[in-house]
C-alpha positions in Angstrom: 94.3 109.4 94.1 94.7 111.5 97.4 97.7 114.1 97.0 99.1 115.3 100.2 101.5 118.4 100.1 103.5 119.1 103.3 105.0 122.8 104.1 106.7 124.5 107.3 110.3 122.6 107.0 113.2 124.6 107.3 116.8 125.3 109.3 116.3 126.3 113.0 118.7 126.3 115.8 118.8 123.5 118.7 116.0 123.8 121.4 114.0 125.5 118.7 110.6 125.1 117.2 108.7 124.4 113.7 105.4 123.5 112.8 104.6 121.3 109.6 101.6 121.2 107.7 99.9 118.4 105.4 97.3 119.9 102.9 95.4 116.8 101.5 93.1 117.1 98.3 90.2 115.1 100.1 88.4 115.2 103.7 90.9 113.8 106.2 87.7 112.8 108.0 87.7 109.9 105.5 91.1 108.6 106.3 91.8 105.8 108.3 95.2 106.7 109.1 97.2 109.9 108.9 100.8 110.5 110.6 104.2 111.9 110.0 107.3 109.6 109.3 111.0 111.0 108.9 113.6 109.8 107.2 117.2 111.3 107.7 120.5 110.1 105.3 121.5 106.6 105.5 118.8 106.0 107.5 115.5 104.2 107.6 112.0 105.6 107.4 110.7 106.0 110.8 107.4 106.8 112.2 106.8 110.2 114.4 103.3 110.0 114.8 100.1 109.2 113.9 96.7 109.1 114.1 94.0 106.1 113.9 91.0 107.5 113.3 88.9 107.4 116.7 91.8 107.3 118.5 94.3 109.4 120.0 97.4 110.2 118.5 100.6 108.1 119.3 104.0 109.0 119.5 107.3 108.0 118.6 109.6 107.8 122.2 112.0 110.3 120.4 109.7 112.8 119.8 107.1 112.2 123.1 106.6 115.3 124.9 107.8 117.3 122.2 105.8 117.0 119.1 102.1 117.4 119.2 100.2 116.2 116.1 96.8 118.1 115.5 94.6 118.0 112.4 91.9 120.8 110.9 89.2 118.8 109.7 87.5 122.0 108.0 91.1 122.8 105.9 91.8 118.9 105.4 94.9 119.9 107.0 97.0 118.1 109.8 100.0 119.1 111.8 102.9 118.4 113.6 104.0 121.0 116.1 108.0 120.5 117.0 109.1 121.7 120.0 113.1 121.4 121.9 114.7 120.4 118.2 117.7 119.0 118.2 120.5 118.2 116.0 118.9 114.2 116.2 115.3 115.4 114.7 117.1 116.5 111.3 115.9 114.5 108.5 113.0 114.7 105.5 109.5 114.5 107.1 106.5 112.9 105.1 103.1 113.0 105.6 101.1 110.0 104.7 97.5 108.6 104.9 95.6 105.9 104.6 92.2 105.2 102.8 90.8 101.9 101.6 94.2 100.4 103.0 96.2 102.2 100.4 99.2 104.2 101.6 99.5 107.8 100.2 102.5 110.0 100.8 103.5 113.1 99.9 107.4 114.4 98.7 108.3 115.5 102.0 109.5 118.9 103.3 113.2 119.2 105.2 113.8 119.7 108.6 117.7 120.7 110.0 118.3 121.6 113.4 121.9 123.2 113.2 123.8 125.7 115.0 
């Protein structure tokens, strides 16, 4: 059972910034996927980006240009740099992995972009 705890959410301003961390319990090295989805109220879980392992990391339009997904394979840690936030990017953010085509998420930290 991977665990995956994310960190970094909180209120910031329009055309601010916020980085999110994922802190998994194994070596993300052994996962074949790893990426950020977001889900805001009455809305559907959507994906933000990820990563395929060997590949580079894709992007939702939305968030293309402003959100940079990064990983630190020596803290089994992986990012998601926000950049230009606005009110539309509010919404839970999860982190979530795959190994052995299992689907692992963690319980999601908050992001609000409010003036």
């Amino acid at each position: 059972q991977v665990r995956l705890v994310e960190s970094g959410g909180g209120l910031v301003q329009p055309g601010g910034s916020l980085r999110l961390s994922c802190a998994a319990s194994e070596s993300i090295g052994s996962f074949d996927v790893t990426g950020w989805y977001r889900q805001a109220p009455g809305k559907q879980r959507e994906l933000v980006a990820r990563m395929i392992r060997g590949h580079s990391a894709e992007y939702a339009p939305s968030v293309k240009g402003r959100f940079t997904f990064s990983r630190d394979d020596g803290k089994n840690t992986v990012f998601l740099q926000m950049s230009n936030l606005n009110p539309g990017d509010t919404a839970r953010y999860y982190c979530t992995i795959r190994q052995w085509g299992v689907d692992y998420w963690g319980q999601g930290t908050q992001v609000t972009v409010s003036s």
